[in-house]
Structure formats: C-alpha cells, structure tokens
N, C-alpha and C positions, 0 to 999 in steps of 0.2 A: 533602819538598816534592813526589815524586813524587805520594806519596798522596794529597797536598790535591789536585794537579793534577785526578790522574783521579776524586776525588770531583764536583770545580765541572764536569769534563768531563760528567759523569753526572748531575747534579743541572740543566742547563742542558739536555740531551736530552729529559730529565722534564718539567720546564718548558716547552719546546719544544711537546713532546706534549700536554700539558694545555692549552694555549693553541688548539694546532688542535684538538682535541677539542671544545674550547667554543665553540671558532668555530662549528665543525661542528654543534653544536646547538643551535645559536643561531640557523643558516641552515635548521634544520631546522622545515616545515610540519606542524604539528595541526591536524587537522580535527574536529568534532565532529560525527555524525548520528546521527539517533533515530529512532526506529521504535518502533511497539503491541505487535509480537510478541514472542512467548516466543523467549529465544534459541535454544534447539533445536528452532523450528517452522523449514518448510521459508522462509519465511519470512528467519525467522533466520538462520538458516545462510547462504539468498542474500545479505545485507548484511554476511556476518562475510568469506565469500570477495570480494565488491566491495572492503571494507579489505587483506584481505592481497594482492588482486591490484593494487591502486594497490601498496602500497608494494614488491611487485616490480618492478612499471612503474617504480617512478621511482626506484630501487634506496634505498630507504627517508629520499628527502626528505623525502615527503608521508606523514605517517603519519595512520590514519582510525581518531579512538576512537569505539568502540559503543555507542550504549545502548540497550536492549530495553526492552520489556515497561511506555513510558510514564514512564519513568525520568527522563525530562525534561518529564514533563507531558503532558497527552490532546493525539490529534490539533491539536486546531484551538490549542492554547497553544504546541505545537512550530512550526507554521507561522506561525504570527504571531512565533515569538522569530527563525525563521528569515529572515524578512524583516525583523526589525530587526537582525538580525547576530549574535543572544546567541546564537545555534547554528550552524552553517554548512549543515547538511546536511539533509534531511529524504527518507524514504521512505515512501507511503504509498499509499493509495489514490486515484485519478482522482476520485470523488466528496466526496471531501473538499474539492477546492479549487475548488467550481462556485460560492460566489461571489462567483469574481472573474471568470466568464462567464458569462452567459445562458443563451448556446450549449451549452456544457459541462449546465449542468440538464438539459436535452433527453435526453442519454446519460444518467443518471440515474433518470431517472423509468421505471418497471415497464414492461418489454417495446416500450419506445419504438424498441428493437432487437431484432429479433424472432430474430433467428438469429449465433454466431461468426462466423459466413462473414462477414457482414456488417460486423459488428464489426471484424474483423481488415481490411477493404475500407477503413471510414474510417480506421482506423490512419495506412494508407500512401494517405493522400489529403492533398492542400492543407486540405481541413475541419479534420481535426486539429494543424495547425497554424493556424488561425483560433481555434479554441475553447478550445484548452487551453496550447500551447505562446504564443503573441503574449501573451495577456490575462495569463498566468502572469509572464514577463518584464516588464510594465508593470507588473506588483503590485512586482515586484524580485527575483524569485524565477526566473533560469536554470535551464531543463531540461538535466540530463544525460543521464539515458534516460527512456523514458515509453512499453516495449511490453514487460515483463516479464507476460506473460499473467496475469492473480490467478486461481485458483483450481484449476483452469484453470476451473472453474464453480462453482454458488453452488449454497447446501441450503440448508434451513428444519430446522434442531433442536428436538424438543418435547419437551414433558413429558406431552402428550395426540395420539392418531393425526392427521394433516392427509395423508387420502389424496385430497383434491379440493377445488376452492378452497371450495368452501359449509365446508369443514371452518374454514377462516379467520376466519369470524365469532365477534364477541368475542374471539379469540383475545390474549392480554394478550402483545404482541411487543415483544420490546427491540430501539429504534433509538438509531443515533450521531444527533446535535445537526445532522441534516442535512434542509434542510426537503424536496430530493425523495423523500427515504425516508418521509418523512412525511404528504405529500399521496397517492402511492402509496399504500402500506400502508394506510391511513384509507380511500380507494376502495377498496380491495380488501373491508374488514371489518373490520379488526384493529381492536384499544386499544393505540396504541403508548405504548408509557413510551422515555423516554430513561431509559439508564443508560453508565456508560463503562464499556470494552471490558472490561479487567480485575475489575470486577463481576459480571460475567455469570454465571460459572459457580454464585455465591452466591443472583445473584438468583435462578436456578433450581429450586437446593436449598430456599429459603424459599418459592416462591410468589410471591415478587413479578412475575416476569415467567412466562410460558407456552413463550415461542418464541425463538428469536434467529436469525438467517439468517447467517451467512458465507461465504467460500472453502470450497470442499471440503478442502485441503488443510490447511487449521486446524483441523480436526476434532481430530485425535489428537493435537496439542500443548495445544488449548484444555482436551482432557478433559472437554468438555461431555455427551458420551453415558455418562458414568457417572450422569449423575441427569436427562436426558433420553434417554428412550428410542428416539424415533422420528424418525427421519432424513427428509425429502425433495425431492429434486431440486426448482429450482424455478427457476433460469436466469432469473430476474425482470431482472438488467443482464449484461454484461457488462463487465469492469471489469481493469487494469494497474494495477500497483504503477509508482510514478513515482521516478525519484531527482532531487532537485530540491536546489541550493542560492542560496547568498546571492549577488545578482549581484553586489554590489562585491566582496566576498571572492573570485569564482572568477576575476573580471576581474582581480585582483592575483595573479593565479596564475601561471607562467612558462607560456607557450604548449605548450612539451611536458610540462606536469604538469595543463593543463588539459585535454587532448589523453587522458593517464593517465587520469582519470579517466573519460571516455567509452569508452575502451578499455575499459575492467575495469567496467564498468556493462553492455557489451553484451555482452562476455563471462559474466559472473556472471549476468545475466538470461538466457542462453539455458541455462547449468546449471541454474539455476531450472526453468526452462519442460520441461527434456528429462525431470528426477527427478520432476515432480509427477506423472506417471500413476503411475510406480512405487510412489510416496510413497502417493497414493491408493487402487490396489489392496491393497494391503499395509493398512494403519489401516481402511479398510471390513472386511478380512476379521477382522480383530481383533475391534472395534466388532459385526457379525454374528455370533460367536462368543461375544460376550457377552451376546447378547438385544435387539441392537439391530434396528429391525425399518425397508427400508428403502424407499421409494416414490419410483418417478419421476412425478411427477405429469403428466398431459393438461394443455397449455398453454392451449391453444386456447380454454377461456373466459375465462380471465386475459388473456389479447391482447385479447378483443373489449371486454372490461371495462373494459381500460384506452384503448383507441383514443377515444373522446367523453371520456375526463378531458382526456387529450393535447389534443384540439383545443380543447376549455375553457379549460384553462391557455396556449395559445397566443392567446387571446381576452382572458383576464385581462391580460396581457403578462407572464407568471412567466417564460416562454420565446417567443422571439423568433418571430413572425410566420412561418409557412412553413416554420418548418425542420423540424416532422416529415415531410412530403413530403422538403425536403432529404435527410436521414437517410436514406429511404430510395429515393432515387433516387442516390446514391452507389455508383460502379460502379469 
C-alpha cells in the first residue's frame, strides 16, 4: 500500500509539473521577423542578437524567430504581410517604406542629402517623425527602432570601371521595385532593370544586370565582387535599417515586453553601428586582395545633376512642395 501510495505521490508531482509547463508555454510570446540578408551578413547577425536580446529582457516570454535572406518573401511582400498581421516583425530599409510618405521620397531620391552630418541632424529632428515614423503608424505598422545607421554608406558594384558619373551612362543597374531609385538612377544615365535582392549575384554572373549599389557592409556577405570587379563609393542616400512591427500585435504586448523590445532594438542597433567600420575595413581588404579595384568617386557633379530633377519632381508633386529647402535647412 505503501508503494501505491508513493507511486500516486509521484505520478501527481509529474502531472503537477506538466500542467505548469504547459501553462507556461502557452503564456509564452512568438514573434515572427524577416529580413533580405544573409544570416551571417552584418546585417544578420544584428537581427539574430535583437532576438536573443529580447528573450533575455523578458527572461524568455517573448521569444523572436528569424528569417533571413527573403524567407518570407521580397521586401515589399514582407511589409505588406506585416501590416496585415501574417508576420509581426519587419527590418528593413527606410526607402522601402516611402509610400506610405511623400516626405519620406524626398530622402530617397540621389543626394537630395548631400552629406551624414546631415542625415544624422534629421534623424533626431521633429522631420523624422513627420515623414517616416506618424505615416508609418497610420499604415499600422509601430516603429521600434528606426536609427540603426545602414551601411554605414553605400557603393556602386560593377562588372565594368564607373570611376566618374559619365561612366553611368547606359550602365544596365539592378534596382529594388522602388520608384525613387528609379527616377534617380534614370537622371543620372543608367537602364535600370528591377530584379530581387537575392538575384543579384546571378544577374551579374549572366549579364543581365551591369551594376547594383548597396550598404557597404553587404559587400562580403553578398559576394558580389567575386564576378564584379569594381567597387565605388557613391553615398547617392543615406539610409537606417528600421525595426518595425504590427501595431495591434505589439499594442497586445504587456508594457514591459513592449518596452523589451525597444531596449534590445537600441541596444543590437548600436552593436551594429559600432562593428560595421571593423566589418568594412576587414572585407574591403580581402575584396583588394583579390583584384578588386576600388574608387571613391567626386560627388559634386552628381549633386548638381541631381538638384533641377529634385525641384522638377517637387513641381510634379512626386514630393511634397518645399521640402527639399526643408531637408536642407534642418539644423
């Protein structure tokens, strides 16, 4: 009798156990966010520590699964699922989401900002909450962070030398499905082709495309300069990766998981921001080592080239009346 006793004693512990275990995963938050890059781009790496730093924060309520590299579809299919809810999460670039602002185009369009300094001024200005963070929230879509620096600057990769903009013409350039890339790029000289991100490296290898422009810091995860040779600076935007999710889903969040998350967004985005020169020195000297040949280009006719597109397209109404003056009277 004894035995039965202490078997039901132990088999009621178990049960016990199992019960709050289930509870406990039951009460427990999955998030889902997507992202274009390669997981082991610097990139990646910054959205896998944003996951492991939430679920420290919140001692593993809120758990963030990852998907890379388009895993849940190109850009603009991830942010549209993210505003209907089929995703929660989304990281990505500022130029992606212009429109669902006018304003936001403005930053987009080729040297409409002519210098970081600058750049980094409307960051932490009232502007950038008018243009990207309000407009963003009325689509449905809450900013978490939105000042992970990208690149920290942008190249031009080719298959042929682009050591001065006359080199641009005809150039057959791969752009994302984003029309200030587009109207840019076309003023400048290019044939832009759309292709998606993860295409690129193929398109190269064939011919289909000539150019493609990135983050500097996607260089050496993209592996684009194994069948493009020639690198060059070309600082055309500047541009932050944003982390952005679904507003009803984060609005059902508990305050201090909502809270996690912004924490561990500006934390993992300053990790980002601090490794990318290292990231970058490091993968240029590689890329150099292997016959890559590489050019900072002279801006200065590119700015003037683009200045009468800007006030045309302000004339059009593609971008809102004044605001390239605004832009750059921003202090």
């Amino acid at each position: 009798m004894m035995c039965m006793a202490k078997v039901a004693a132990t088999s009621l512990v178990v049960f016990v156990s199992l019960v709050c275990s289930g509870s406990s995963a039951l009460a427990q938050t999955v998030l889902k966010v997507g992202h274009i890059s390669p997981k082991t781009s610097a990139e990646g790496v910054a959205v896998d520590r944003f996951a492991a730093l939430v679920r420290e924060k919140t001692s593993g309520a809120v758990l963030i699964e990852v998907f890379p590299s388009e895993q849940l579809g190109p850009a603009t299919a991830m942010i549209e699922s993210t505003i209907l809810g089929n995703q929660d999460l989304y990281v990505g670039g500022n130029v992606e989401f212009e429109r669902f602002s006018p304003g936001l185009k403005a930053l987009g369009l080729n040297y409409a900002v002519e210098s970081q300094e600058q750049f980094r001024k409307i960051l932490r200005s009232p502007f950038w909450k008018e243009i990207f963070v309000d407009p963003l929230d009325k689509a449905g879509l809450s900013v978490v962070a939105s000042d992970w620096e990208r690149g920290p600057f942008r190249v031009l990769v080719s298959t042929k030398p682009v050591k001065s903009f006359d080199d641009l013409k005809g150039l057959k350039l791969r752009i994302a499905p984003i029309e200030t890339w587009r109207k840019s790029w076309t003023a400048l000289g290019t044939q832009v082709v759309v292709l998606p991100w993860n295409d690129v490296y193929l398109g190269l290898q064939q011919g289909m495309i000539e150019g493609v422009t990135a983050p500097a810091n996607l260089l050496g995860a993209m592996k684009f300069t194994e069948v493009a040779k020639y690198v060059a600076r070309t600082d055309e935007y500047w541009g932050v990766l944003a982390v952005l999710g679904n507003k009803r889903k984060l609005a059902s969040l508990k305050p201090e998981h909502r809270q996690a998350l912004i924490d561990a967004a500006d934390q993992a985005g300053k990790e980002y921001m601090r490794d990318s020169e290292a990231n970058i020195e490091r993968d240029f000297a590689s890329m150099k080592a292997k016959g890559v040949q590489y050019t900072v280009l002279d801006l200065k006719p590119g700015i003037a080239k683009m200045r009468p597109v800007i006030l045309d397209l302000e004339k059009e109404g593609f971008i809102p009346a004044g605001i390239y003056d605004r832009i750059r009277a921003v202090k």
